[in-house]
C-alpha positions in Angstrom: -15.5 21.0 13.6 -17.2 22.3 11.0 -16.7 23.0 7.1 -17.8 26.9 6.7 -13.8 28.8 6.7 -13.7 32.1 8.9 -12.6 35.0 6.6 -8.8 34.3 7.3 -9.6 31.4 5.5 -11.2 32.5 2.9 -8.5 35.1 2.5 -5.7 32.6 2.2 -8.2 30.4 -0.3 -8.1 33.3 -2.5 -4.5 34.0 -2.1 -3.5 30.8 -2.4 -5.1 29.3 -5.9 -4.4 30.9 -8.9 -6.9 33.5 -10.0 -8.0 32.2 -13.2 -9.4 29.3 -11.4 -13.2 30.2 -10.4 -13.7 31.0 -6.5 -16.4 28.8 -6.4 -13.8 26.0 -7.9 -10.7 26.6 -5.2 -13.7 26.3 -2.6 -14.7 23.2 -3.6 -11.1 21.6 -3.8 -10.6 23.0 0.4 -14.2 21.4 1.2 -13.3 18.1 -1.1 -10.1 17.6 0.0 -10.1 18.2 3.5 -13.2 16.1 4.7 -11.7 16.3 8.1 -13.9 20.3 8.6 -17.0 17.9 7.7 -19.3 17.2 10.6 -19.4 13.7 11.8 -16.7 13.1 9.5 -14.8 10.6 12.1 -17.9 8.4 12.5 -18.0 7.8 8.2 -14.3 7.9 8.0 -13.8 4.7 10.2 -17.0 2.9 9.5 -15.9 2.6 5.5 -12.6 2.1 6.5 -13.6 -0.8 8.3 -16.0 -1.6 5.7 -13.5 -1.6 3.0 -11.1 -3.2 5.4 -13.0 -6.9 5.7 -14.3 -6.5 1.7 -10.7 -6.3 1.2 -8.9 -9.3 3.3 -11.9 -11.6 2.2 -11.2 -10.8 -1.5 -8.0 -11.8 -0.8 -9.2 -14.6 1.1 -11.3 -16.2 -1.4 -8.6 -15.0 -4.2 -11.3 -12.3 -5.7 -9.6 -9.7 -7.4 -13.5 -8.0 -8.7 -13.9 -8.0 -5.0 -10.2 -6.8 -3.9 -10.9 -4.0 -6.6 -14.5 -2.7 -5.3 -12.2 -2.6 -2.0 -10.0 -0.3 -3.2 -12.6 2.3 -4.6 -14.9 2.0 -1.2 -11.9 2.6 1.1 -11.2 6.2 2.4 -7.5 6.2 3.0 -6.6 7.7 0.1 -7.8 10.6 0.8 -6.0 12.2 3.5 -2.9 11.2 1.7 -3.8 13.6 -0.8 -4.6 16.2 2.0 -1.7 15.5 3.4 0.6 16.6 0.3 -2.1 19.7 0.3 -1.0 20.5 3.6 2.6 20.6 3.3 2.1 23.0 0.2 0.0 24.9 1.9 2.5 25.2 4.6 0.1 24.2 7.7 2.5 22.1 9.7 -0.4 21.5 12.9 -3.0 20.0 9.3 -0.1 18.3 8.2 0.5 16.4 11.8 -3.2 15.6 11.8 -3.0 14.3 8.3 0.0 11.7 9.0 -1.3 11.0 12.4 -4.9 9.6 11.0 -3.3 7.8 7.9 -1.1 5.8 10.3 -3.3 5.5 12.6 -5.9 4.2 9.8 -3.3 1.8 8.5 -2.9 0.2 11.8 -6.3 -0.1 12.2 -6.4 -2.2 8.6 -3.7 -4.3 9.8 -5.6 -5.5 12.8 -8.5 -6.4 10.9 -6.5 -8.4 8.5 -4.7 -9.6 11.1 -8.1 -11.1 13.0 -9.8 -12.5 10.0 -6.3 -14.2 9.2 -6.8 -15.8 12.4 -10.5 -16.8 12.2 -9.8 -18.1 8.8 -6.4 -19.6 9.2 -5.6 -20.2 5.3 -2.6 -22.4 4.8 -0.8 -20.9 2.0 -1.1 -17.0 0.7 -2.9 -17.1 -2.9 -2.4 -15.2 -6.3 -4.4 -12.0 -5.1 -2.2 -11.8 -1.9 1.4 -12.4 -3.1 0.8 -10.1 -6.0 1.1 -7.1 -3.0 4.1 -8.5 -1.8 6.5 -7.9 -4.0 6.9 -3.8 -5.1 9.6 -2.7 -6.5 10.8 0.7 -8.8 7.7 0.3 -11.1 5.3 1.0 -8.3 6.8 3.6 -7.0 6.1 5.2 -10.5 2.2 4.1 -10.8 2.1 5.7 -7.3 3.3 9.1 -8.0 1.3 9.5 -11.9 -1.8 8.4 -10.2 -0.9 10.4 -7.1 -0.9 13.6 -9.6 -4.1 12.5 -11.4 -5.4 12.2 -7.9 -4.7 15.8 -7.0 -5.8 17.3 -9.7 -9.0 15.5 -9.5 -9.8 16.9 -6.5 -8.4 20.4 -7.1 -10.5 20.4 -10.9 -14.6 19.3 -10.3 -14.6 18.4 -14.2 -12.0 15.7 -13.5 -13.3 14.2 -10.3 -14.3 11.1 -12.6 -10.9 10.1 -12.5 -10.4 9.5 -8.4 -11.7 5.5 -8.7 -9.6 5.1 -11.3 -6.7 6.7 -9.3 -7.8 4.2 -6.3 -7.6 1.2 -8.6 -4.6 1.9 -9.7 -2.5 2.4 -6.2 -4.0 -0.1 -3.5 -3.7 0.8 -0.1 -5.9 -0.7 2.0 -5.4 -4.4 0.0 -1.8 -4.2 1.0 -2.4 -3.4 4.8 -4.7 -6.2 4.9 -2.2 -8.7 3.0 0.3 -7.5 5.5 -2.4 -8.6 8.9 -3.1 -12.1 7.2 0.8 -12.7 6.8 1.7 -11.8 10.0 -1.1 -13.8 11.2 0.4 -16.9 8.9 4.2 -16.1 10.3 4.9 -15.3 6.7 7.0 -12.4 7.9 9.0 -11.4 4.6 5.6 -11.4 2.7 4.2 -9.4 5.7 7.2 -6.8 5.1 6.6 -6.9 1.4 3.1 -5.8 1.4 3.9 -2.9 4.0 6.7 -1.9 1.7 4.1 -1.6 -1.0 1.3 0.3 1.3 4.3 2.6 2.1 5.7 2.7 -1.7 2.0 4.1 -2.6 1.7 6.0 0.2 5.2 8.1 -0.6 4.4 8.2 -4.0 0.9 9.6 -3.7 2.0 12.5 -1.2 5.2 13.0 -3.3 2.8 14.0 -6.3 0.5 16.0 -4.4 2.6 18.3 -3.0 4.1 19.0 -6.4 0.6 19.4 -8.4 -0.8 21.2 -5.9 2.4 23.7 -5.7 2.0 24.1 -9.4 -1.3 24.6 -9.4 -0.6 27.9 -6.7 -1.2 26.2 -3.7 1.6 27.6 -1.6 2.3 29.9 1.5 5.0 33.0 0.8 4.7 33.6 4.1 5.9 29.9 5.4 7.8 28.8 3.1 9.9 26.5 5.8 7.1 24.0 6.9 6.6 23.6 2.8 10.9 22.7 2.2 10.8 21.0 5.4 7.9 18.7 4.3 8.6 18.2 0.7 12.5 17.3 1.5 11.4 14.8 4.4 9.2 13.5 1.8 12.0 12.8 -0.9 14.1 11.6 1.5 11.8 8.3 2.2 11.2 8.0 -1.5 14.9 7.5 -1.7 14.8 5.0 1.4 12.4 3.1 -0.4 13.8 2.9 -3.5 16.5 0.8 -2.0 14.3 -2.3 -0.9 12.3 -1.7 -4.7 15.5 -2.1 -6.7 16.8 -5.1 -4.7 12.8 -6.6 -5.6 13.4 -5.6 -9.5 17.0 -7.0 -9.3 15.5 -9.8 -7.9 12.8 -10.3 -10.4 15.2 -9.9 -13.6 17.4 -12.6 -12.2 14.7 -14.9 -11.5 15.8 -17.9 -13.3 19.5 -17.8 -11.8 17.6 -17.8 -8.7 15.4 -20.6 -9.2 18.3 -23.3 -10.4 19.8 -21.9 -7.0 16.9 -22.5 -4.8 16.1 -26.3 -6.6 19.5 -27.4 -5.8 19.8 -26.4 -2.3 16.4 -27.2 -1.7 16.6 -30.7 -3.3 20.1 -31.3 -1.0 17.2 -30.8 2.2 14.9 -33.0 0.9 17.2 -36.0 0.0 18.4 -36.1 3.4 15.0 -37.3 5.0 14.2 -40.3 5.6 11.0 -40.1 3.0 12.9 -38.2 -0.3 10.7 -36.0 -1.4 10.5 -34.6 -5.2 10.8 -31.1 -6.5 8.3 -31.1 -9.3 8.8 -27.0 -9.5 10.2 -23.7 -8.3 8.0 -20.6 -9.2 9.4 -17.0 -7.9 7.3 -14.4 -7.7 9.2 -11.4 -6.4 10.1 -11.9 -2.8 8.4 -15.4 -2.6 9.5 -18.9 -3.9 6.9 -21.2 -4.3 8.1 -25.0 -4.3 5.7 -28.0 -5.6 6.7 -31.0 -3.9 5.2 -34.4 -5.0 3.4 -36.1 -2.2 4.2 -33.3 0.3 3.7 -34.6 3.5 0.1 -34.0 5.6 1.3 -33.4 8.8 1.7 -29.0 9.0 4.4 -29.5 11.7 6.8 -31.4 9.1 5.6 -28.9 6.5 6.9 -26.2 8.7 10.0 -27.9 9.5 10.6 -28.1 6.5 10.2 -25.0 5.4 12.4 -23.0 8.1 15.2 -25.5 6.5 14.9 -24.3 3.1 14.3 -20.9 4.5 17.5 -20.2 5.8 19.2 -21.0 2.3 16.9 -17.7 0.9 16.5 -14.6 1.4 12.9 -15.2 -0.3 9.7 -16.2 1.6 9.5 -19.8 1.0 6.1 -21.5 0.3 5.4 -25.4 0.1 2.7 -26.7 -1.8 1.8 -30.2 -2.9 1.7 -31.1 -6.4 -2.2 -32.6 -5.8 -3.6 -29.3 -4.8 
């Protein structure tokens, strides 16, 4: 497909923008935003997301967060997001479809290769860099939609285009995906639902915004106006569904010190009953994950993972063993 519009377009560019904002300017926010007229634009779309895919999952990998971070700014998934909340403003339900279909279909495709290089490097226990995207809750939902409205008006505004790797730093996506491949990899399934949570938090959050800056800004179709209410309510709708799990997480976190006298005792009632008592030297919970240090932890992964399905079923949390030498 290519960029140049046909002269409907053009004439619902110029109807759609406000007019004190320079033809040339609206032009350049359609062509920006909506990469998907570009020629060959599959080809660079899925090679830097593939790119940005392994620089991500081995930042995580080797606990990198300079390398996690130039992940973020080289991955393309934001993108369509944005185009996506330009779409349902716009009213173009068949763009819209297009939009969701290639950001889920992009997601998936992260997942996998966090997924594979989770297998090649079978790591024993998730780090800092990978359990800090598995625990969202209400405040990232905020971070997503401010940065989700800087976004959009970055694209829509050339002057302000500076701010767009700023706006990817600030609301991972692609991190998250991959944290999400490697956990399911590891059969850490609650921190694997945690870091999908968070891709989905930002993903809401950043298409929440951008329909509503680029409504503001004039972006909208008088003559379907149902595809626009359709989309934006559908839209709210799964904020609110998300803001369930992301105020149980916050709960969670503010109570964190009832929890961890909880989680010692019943995991030191386990431990004394084996035949080799093992010592809690400390419980660390970091939203949706409890990390236990056990003195002398035993070598052998198969009574490591015995153990921890025990202590498992006492939590809700994602429990993690670690020995107090490492």
């Amino acid at each position: 497909m290519k960029l140049q519009p046909t002269d409907n377009d053009i004439y619902i560019e110029k109807n759609f923008f406000k007019k004190e904002i320079p033809e040339e300017s609206r032009e350049s926010a359609m062509s920006d935003l909506f990469f998907n007229y570009k020629e060959h634009w599959k080809m660079s779309f899925w090679f830097m997301l593939i790119l940005a895919s392994g620089i991500a999952t081995l930042g995580l990998s080797e606990n990198a967060s300079a390398t996690v971070i130039g992940a973020m700014i080289v991955a393309p998934l934001g993108q369509p997001i944005v185009a996506l909340g330009g779409t349902v403003a716009l009213g173009w339900r068949n763009e819209s479809v297009k939009m969701l279909g290639l950001i889920l279909l992009g997601a998936a495709t992260v997942i996998l290769v966090g997924f594979l290089f989770g297998f090649i490097l079978n790591e024993a226990n998730p780090n800092d860099q990978i359990l800090a995207r598995t625990a969202p809750d209400i405040r990232d939902l905020g971070i997503a939609i401010f940065a989700g409205a800087a976004g959009a008006y970055g694209y829509f505004r050339s002057e302000y285009s500076s701010v767009l790797a700023g706006v990817a730093i600030a609301v991972a996506l692609v991190p998250p995906l991959c944290a999400c491949g490697m956990m399911l990899e590891a059969q850490h399934f609650i921190l694997a639902k945690g870091a999908l949570l968070l891709f989905f938090t930002n993903f809401i959050g950043i298409a929440l915004a951008a329909i509503t800056v680029f409504f503001f800004l004039g972006a909208k179709h008088t003559a379907n106006t149902k595809w626009f209410y359709s989309g934006t309510v559908v839209v709210f709708l799964i904020s609110l569904l998300i803001l369930i799990p992301l105020s149980i997480n916050y709960n969670l976190a503010s109570s964190q010190s009832q929890s961890q006298t909880a989680i010692f005792e019943k995991a030191s009632t386990i431990l004394n009953d084996k035949k080799n008592v093992l010592i809690i030297k400390e419980v660390t919970i970091t939203g949706t994950e409890v990390i236990i240090t056990i003195n002398d932890l035993p070598s052998d992964k198969i009574i490591v993972k015995n153990l921890t399905k025990e202590i498992q079923k006492t939590t809700p949390l994602q429990v993690l063993l670690q020995n107090s030498n490492d």
